[in-house]
Every structure is written in structure tokens, then in C-alpha cells.
LUMBADREN-582899 format. One record per residue (C-alpha): residue in three letters; y negated, x, z negated. Coordinates in nm, 4 decimals, m for minus. Example, Ala and Ser with C-alpha at 12.3 -4.5 7.8 and 13.67 -1.06 7.14 Angstrom:
% LUMBADREN-582899
<node r="ALA" Y="0.4500" X="1.2300" Z="m0.7800"/>
<node r="SER" Y="0.1060" X="1.3670" Z="m0.7140"/>
//
This chain:
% LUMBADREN-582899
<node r="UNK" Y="10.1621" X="7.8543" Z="m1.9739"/>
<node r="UNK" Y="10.2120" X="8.2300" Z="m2.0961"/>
<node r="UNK" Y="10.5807" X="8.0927" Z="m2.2451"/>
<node r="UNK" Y="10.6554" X="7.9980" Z="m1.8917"/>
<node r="UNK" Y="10.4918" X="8.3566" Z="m1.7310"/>
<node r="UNK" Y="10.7427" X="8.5235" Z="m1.9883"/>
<node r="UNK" Y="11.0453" X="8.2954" Z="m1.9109"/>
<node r="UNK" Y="10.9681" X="8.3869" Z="m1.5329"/>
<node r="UNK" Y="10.9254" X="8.7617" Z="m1.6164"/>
<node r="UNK" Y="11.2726" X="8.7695" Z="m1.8154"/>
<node r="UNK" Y="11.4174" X="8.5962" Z="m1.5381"/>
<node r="UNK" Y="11.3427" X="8.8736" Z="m1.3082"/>
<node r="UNK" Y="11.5327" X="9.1452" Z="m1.5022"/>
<node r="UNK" Y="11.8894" X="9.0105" Z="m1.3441"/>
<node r="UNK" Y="11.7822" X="9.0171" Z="m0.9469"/>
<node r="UNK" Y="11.9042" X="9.2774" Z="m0.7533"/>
<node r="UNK" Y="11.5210" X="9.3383" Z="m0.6491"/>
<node r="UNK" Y="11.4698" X="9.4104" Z="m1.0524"/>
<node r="UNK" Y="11.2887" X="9.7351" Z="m0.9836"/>
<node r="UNK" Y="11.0976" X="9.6081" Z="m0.7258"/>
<node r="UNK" Y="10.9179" X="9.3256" Z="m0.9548"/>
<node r="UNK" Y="10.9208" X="9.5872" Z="m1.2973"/>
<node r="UNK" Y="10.6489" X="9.7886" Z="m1.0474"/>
<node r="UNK" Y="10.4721" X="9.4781" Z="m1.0083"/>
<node r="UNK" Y="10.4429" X="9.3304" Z="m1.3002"/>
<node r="UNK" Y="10.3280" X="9.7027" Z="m1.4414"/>
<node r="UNK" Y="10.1078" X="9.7308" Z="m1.1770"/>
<node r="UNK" Y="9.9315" X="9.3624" Z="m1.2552"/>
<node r="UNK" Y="9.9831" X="9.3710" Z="m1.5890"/>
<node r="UNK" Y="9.7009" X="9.6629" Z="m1.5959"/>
<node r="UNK" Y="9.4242" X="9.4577" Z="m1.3717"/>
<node r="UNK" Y="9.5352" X="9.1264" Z="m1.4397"/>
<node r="UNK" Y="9.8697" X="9.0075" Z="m1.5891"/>
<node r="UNK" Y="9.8971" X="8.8825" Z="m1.9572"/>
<node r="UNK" Y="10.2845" X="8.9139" Z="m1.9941"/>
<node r="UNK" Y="10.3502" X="9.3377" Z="m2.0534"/>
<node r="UNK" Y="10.5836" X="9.5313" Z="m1.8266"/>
<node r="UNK" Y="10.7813" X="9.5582" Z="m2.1039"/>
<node r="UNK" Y="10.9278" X="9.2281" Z="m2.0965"/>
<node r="UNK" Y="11.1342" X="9.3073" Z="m1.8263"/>
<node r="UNK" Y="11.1421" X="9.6760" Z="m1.8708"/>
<node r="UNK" Y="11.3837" X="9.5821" Z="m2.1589"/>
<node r="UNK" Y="11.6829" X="9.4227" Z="m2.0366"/>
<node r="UNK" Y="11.6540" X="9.6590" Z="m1.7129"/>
<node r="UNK" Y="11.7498" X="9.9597" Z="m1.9220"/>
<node r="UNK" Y="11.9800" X="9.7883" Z="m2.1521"/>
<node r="UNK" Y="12.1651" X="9.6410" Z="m1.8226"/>
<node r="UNK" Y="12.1697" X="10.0167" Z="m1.7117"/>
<node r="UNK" Y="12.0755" X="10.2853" Z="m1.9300"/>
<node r="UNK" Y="12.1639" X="10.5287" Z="m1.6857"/>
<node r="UNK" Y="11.8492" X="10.4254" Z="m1.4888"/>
<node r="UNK" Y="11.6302" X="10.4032" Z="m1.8022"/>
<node r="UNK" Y="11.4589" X="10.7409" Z="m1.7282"/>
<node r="UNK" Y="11.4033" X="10.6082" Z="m1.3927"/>
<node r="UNK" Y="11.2806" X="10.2687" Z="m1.4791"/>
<node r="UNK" Y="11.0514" X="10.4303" Z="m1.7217"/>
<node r="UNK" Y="10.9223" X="10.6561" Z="m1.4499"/>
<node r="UNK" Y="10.8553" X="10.3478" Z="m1.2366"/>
<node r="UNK" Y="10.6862" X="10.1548" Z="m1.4719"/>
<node r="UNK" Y="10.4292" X="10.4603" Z="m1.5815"/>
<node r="UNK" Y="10.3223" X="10.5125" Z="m1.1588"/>
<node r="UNK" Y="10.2741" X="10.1017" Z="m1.1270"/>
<node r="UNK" Y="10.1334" X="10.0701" Z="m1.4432"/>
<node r="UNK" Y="9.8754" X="10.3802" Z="m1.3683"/>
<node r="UNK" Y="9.7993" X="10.2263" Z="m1.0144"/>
<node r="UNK" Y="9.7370" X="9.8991" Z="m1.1717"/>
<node r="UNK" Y="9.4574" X="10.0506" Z="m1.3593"/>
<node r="UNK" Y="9.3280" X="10.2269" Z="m1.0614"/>
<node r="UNK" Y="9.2706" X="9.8703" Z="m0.9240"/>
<node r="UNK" Y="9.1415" X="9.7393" Z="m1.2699"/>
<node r="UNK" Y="8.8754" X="9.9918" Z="m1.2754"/>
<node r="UNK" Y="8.8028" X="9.9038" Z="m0.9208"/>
<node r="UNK" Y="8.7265" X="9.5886" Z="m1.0103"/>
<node r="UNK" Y="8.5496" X="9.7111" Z="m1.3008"/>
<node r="UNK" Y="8.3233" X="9.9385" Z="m1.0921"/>
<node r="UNK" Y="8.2643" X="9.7733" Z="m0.7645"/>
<node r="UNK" Y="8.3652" X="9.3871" Z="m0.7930"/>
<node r="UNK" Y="8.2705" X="9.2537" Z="m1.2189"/>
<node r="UNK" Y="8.0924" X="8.9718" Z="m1.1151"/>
<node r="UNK" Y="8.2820" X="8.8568" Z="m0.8120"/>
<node r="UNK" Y="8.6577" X="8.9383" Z="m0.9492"/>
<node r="UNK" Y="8.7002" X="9.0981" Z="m1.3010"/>
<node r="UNK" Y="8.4437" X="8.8427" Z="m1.4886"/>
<node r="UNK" Y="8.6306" X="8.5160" Z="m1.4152"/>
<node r="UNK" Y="9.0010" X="8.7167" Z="m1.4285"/>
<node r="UNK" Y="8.8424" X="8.8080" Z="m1.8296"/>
<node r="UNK" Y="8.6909" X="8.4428" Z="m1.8654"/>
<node r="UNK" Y="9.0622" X="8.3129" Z="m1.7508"/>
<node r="UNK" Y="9.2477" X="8.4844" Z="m2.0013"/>
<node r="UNK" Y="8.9742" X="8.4053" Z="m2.2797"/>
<node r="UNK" Y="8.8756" X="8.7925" Z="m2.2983"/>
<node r="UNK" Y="8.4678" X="8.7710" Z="m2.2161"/>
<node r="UNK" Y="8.3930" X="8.7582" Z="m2.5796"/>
<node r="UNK" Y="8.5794" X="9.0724" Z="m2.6192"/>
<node r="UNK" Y="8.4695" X="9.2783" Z="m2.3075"/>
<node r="UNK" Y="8.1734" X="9.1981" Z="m2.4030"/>
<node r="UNK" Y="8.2069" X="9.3341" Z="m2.7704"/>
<node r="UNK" Y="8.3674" X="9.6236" Z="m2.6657"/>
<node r="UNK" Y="8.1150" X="9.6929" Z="m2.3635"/>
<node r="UNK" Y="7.8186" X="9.7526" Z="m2.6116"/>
<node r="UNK" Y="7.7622" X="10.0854" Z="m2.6378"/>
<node r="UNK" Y="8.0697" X="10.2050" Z="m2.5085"/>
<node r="UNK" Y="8.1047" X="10.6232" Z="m2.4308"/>
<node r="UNK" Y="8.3223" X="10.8632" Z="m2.2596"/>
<node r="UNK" Y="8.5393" X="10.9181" Z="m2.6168"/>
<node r="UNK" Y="8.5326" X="10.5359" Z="m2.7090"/>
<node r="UNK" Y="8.7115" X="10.4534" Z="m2.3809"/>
<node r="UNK" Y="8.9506" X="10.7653" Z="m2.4295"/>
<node r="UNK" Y="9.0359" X="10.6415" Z="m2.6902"/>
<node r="UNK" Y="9.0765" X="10.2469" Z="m2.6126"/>
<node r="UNK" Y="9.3281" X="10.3792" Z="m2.3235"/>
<node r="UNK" Y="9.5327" X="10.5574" Z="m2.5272"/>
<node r="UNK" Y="9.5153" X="10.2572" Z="m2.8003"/>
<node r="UNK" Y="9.6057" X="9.9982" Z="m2.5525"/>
<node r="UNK" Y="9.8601" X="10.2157" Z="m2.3269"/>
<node r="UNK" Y="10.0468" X="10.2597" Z="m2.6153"/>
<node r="UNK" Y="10.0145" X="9.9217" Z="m2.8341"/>
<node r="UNK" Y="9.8468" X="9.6781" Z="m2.6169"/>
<node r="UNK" Y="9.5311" X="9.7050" Z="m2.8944"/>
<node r="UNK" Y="9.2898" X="9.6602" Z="m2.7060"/>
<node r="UNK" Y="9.4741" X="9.4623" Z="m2.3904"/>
<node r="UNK" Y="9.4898" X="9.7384" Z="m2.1009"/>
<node r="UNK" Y="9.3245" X="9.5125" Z="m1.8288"/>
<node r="UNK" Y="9.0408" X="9.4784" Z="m2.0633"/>
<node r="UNK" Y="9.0040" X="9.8476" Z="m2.0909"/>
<node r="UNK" Y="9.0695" X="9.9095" Z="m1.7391"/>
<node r="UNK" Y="8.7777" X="9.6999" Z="m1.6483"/>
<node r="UNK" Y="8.5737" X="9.7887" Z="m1.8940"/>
<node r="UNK" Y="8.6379" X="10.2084" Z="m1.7539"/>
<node r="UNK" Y="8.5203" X="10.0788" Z="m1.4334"/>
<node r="UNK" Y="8.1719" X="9.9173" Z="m1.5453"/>
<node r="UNK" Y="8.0675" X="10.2093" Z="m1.7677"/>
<node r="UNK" Y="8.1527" X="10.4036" Z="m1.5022"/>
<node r="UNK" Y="8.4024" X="10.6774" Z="m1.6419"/>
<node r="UNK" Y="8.5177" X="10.9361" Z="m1.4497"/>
<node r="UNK" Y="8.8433" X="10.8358" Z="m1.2565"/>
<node r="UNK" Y="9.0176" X="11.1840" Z="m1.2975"/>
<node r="UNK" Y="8.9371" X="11.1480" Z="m1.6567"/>
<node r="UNK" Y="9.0625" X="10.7734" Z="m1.6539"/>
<node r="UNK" Y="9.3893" X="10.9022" Z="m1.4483"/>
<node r="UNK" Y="9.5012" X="11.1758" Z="m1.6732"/>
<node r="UNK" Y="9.4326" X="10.9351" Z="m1.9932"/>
<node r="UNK" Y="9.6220" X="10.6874" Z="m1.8469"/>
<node r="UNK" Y="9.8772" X="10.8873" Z="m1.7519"/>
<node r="UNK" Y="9.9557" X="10.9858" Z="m2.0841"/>
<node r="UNK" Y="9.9401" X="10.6877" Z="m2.2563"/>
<node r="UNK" Y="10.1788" X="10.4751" Z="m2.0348"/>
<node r="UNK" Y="10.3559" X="10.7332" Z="m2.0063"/>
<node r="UNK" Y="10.4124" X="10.7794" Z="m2.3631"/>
<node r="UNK" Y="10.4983" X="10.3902" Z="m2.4411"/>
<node r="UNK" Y="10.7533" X="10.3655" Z="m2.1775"/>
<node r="UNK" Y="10.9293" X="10.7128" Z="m2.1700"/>
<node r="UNK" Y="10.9405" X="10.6293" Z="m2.5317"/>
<node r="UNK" Y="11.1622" X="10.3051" Z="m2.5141"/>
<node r="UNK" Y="11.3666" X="10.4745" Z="m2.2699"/>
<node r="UNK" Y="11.4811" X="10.7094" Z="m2.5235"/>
<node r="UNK" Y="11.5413" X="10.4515" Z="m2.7592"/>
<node r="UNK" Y="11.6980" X="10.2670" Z="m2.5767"/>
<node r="UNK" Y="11.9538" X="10.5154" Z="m2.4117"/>
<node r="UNK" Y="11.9730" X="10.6836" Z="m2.7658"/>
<node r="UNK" Y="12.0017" X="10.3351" Z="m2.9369"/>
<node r="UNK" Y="12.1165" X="10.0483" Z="m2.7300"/>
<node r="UNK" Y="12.1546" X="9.7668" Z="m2.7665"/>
<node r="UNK" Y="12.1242" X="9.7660" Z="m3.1330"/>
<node r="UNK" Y="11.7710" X="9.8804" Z="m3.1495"/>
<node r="UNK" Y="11.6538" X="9.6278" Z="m2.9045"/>
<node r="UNK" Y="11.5799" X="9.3438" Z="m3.2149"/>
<node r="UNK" Y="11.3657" X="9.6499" Z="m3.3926"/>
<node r="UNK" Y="11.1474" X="9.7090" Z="m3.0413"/>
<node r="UNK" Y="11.1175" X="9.3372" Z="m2.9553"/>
<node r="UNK" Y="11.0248" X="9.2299" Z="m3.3075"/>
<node r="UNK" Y="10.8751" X="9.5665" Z="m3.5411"/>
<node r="UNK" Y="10.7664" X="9.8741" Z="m3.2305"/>
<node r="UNK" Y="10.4695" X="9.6808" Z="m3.1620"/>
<node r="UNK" Y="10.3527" X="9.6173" Z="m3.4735"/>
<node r="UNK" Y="10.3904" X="9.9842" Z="m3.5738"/>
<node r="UNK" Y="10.2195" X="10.1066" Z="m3.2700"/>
<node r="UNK" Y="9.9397" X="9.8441" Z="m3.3216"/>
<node r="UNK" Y="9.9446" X="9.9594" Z="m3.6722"/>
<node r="UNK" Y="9.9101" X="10.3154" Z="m3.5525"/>
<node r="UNK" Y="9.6069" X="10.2344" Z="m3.2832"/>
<node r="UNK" Y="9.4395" X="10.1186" Z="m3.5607"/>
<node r="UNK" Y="9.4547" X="10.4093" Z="m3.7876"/>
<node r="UNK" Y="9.3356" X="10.5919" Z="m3.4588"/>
<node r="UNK" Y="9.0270" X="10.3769" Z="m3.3932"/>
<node r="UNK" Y="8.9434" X="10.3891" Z="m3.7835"/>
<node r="UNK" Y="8.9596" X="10.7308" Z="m3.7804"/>
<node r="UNK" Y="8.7680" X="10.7761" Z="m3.4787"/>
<node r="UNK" Y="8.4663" X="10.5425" Z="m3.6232"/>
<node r="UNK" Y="8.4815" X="10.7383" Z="m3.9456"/>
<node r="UNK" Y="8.4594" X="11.0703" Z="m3.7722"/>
<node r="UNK" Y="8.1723" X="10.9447" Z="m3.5703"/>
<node r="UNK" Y="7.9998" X="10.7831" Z="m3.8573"/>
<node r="UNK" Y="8.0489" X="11.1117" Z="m4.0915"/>
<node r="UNK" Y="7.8749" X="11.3088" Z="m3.7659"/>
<node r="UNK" Y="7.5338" X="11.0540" Z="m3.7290"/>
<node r="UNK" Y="7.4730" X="11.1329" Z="m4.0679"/>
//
């Protein structure tokens, strides 16, 4: 099933209505989509690197309005809508993880984690800002800057890079960024262990 969702996704990159469907998959993939904006956000810019910038742009708005409506469903609808969207995609186990004992700086930092490396999945996150009930301004601004950050970033590789950095951000950018998230959450449990003691 998810190779077909990403065969799908890929197909949309060469319709004229490309732009159209990069909003909308950014926009589900923060509520509930598995396949990442970036999928198609790829062979957009390569096509036209002149609109990379633009795409990027784009892609950060959806993608930020897509976790408006994740943390709706977080905060007003778990039960009804965001529980069985989590049990779908076999994410419960994690929410659920993740969801005990959650604060304000732990879900800071989750957003920027998973806005830039998918680490945790953003719809999780999203979700999980909604039932612990973090401030949306707060959830807006952090989301902002970690969307932001992923996808202005490929657009300047790839208008700086082309097409010959495309095998390096398909195959190693994501494993660097998760590598990075996970230096970030380390440090951040280290930093709050050092401080209960």
C-alpha cells in the first residue's frame, strides 16, 4: 500500500496542477498522510528550479495548515478522528509513548525534530500538540520554523546543486537530519536529567 501512495505521489509531480497537489499532500501529510511532501516537492524543483523558492514557500503554508488541522483533531476530535487515523497507520503504541508526560519543551522540541527529519512523524506530533493542549501561537511559530527550515533548505540545494545532489537528498539528507534530531532529543533528556538532580 504505502509503495503505491508513493508511486501516486511521484506521479503527481508532472501534471500541470503540480502545485496544486504539493499543497495538499503538505497539508495532509501533517494530520494524516504517510508519504512526505517531499516526494513530490523533489522533481517539482528539479523540473523548474526557477520556482523552487516558490514551491518551497508553498509547501511550508500547507504543511503549517496541515498541522493546524492535526492539532484540531488532537484537541477537539482524539477519540472520534485522530485515534483510529494513529491506529491506521500503526502509530497508537507510539502516541501513546510519547503522550506520557509530555510538556511545553518536549513538544517544542518533537516539532522541530519531526519538521525537520520526520523523527518523530509530524502527524503524530501534531496530534499529540493538540491533546496536551499547547498553545497554538506557540505551536504556529514552532512549526513555522521547522518546515520552514526542511523545505527552504532543499530548495537551496537543489537550485545550488541540481540535479546532481538529488541521489545525496533522496538517499543520505534524511538520515543526517534524523541523525541530527537525535543528538537534539539526547541532548535535551540529558539537560533535563542533569537539572532533576
Amino acid at each position: 500500500m504505502l509503495r503505491r501512495l508513493y508511486d501516486w505521489t511521484m506521479s503527481l509531480a508532472g501534471r500541470k496542477s503540480a502545485e496544486v497537489w504539493l499543497a495538499v499532500i503538505a497539508f495532509v501529510e501533517s494530520s494524516v498522510f504517510l508519504v512526505p511532501a517531499d516526494v513530490l516537492f523533489l522533481p517539482m524543483s528539479l523540473a523548474k528550479p526557477e520556482r523552487a523558492w516558490r514551491y518551497a514557500l508553498t509547501a511550508t503554508i500547507a504543511s503549517v495548515l496541515g498541522g493546524i488541522a492535526g492539532w484540531a483533531l488532537g484537541y477537539y476530535a482524539f477519540e472520534a478522528i485522530a485515534k483510529p487515523i494513529l491506529e491506521f497507520y500503526g502509530k497508537l503504541d507510539a502516541f501513546n509513548q510519547m503522550s506520557a508526560g509530555v510538556t511545553y519543551e518536549w513538544i517544542v522540541l518533537l516539532l522541530v525534530t519531526s519538521g525537520l527529519a520526520h523523527l518523530p512523524p509530524i502527524k503524530v506530533v501534531t496530534i499529540l500538540s493538540g491533546v496536551a493542549h499547547i498553545d497554538l501561537g506557540l505551536f504556529i511559530i514552532s512549526a513555522i520554523i521547522a518546515r520552514g527550515a526542511r523545505f527552504f533548505l532543499l530548495a537551496f540545494l537543489l537550485r545550488r546543486y541540481g540535479e546532481s545532489i538529488r541521489h545525496f537528498i533522496e538517499k543520505r539528507l534524511g538520515q543526517i537530519t534524523m541523525v541530527g534530531a537525535g543528538v537534539l532529543i539526547a541532548l535535551y533528556g540529558i539537560f533535563h536529567f542533569a537539572l532533576a538532580n
